[in-house]
VMD Tcl script that draws the C-alpha trace (Angstrom):
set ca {
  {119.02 83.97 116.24}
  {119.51 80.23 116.06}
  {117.13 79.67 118.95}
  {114.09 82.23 117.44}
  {114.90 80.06 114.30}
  {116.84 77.24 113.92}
  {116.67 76.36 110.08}
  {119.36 78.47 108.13}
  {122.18 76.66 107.64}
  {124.57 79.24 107.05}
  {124.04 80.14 110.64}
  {124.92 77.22 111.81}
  {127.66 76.73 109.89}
  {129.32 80.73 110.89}
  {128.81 78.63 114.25}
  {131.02 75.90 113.96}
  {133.35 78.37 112.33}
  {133.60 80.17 115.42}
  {133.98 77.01 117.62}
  {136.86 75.61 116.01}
  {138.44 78.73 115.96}
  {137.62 79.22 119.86}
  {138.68 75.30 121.11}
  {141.97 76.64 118.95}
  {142.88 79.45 121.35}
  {141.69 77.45 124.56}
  {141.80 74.01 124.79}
  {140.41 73.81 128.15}
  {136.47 73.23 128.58}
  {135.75 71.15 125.46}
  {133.11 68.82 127.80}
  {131.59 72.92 129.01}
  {131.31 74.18 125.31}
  {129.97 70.68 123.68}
  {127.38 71.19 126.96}
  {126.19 74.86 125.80}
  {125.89 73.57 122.24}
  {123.83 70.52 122.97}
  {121.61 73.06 125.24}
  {120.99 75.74 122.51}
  {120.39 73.04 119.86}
  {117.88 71.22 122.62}
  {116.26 74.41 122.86}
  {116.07 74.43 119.05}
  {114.79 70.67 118.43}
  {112.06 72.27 120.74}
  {110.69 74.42 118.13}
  {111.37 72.18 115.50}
  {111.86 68.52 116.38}
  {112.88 67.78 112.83}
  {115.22 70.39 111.67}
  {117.82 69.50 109.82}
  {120.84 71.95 111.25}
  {120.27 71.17 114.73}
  {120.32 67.93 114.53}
  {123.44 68.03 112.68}
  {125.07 70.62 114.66}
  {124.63 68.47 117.92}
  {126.50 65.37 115.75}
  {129.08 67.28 115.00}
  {129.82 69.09 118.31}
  {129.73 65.85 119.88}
  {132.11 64.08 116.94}
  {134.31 67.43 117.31}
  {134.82 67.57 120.76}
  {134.99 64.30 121.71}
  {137.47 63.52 118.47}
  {139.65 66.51 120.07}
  {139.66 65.06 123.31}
  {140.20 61.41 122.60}
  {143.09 62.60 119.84}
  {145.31 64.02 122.83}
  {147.32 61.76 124.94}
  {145.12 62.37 128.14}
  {142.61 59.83 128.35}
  {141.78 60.54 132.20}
  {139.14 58.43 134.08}
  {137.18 61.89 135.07}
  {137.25 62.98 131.20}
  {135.73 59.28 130.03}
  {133.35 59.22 132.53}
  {131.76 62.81 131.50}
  {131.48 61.50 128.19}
  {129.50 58.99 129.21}
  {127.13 60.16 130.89}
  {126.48 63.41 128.57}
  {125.96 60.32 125.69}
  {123.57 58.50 128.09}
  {121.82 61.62 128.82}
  {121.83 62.13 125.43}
  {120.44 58.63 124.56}
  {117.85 59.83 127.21}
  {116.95 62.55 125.14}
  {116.48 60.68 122.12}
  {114.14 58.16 124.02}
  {112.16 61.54 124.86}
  {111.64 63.06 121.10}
  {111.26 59.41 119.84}
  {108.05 59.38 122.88}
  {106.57 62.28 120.51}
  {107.12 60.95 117.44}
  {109.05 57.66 116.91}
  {108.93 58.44 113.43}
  {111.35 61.36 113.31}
  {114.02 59.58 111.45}
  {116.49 62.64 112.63}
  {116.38 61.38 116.12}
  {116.70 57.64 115.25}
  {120.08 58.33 113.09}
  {121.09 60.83 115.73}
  {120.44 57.44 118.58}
  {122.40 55.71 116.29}
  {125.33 57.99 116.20}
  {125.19 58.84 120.03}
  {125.63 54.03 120.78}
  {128.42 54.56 118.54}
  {130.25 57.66 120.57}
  {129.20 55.51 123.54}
  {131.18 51.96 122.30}
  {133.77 54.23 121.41}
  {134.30 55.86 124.88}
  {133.44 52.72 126.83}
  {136.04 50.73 124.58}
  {138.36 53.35 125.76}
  {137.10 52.53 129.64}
  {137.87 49.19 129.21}
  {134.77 48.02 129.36}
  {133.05 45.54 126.35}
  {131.32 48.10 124.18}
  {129.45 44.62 122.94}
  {128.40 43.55 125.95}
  {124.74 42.40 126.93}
  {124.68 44.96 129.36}
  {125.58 47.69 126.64}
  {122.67 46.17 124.39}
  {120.09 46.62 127.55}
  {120.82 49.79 127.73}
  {120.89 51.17 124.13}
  {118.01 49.17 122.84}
  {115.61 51.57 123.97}
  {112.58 51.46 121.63}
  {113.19 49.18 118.95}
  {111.31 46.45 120.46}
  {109.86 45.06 117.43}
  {113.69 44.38 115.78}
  {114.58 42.56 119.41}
  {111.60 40.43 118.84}
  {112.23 39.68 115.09}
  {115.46 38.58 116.50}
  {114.71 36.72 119.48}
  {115.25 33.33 117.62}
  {118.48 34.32 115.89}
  {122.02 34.56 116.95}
  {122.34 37.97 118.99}
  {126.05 37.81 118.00}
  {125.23 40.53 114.79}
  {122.85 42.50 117.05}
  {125.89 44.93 118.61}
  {126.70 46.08 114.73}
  {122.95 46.59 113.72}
  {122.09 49.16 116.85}
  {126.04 50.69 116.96}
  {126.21 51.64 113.07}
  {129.04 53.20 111.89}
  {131.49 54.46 113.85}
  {132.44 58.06 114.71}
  {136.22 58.52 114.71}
}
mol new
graphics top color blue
foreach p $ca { graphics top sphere $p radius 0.5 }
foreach p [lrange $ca 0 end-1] q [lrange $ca 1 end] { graphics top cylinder $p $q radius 0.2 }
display resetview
């Protein structure tokens, strides 16, 4: 139903009901289910690149799942690393909606949300979540604010595009 139409929110919601009370009974395959739920609610930014409930119900699958894996004591290398690179496909994704309309302000707190996860995960990687590196690769778009900035100290930049954190 969600797919045909993705803007009642009581559907979604019954959704999330029913994945919290499935990643209860199995706690194996929490990367494979936030996967299916980030392709059904691609499917339905499709038809509506705006919606409200998808966009929310790909945050939260992402903040669920991750928050249940990074909660447990196994912080594997092989878990991290598919974390990262569903949230860089993910910041991929965003680049391509924000390509249609770079107003959609849904995708650009969604972007926001995604750096965040992704300083989270690489913190937990070891690596410097405010790195220059990390800035090249999560700037994407926002040209004009890396130009307004150009003169100033880049120091604050990290906090502007990371916003607040998901955990």
């Amino acid at each position: 139903l969600l797919s045909v139409n993705p803007d009642p929110s009581h559907l979604w919601n019954r959704r999330r009901e029913v994945l919290i009370a499935l990643a209860q009974v199995n706690e194996d395959g929490n990367i494979v289910s936030v996967r299916n739920e980030q392709i059904l609610t691609a499917k339905c930014l499709e038809r509506n690149p705006k919606g409200y409930g998808s966009w929310f119900h790909r945050k939260w699958s992402i903040r669920y799942f991750l928050h249940t894996e990074l909660s447990d004591d196994n912080k594997k290398t092989d878990i991290i690393e598919n974390w990262k690179t569903l949230l860089e496909a993910e910041l991929q994704l965003c680049a391509d909606f924000l390509k249609l309309d770079e107003r959609n302000f849904h995708c650009w707190n969604y972007r926001r949300f995604v750096v965040s996860a992704l300083s989270t995960v690489l913190t937990i990687q070891g690596d410097s979540a405010s790195s220059l590196s990390l800035v090249k690769k999560v700037t994407g778009s926002w040209n004009d604010c890396m130009d307004q900035n150009k003169n100033n100290d880049n120091n604050h930049l990290p906090h502007v595009v990371m916003g607040p954190q998901i955990i």
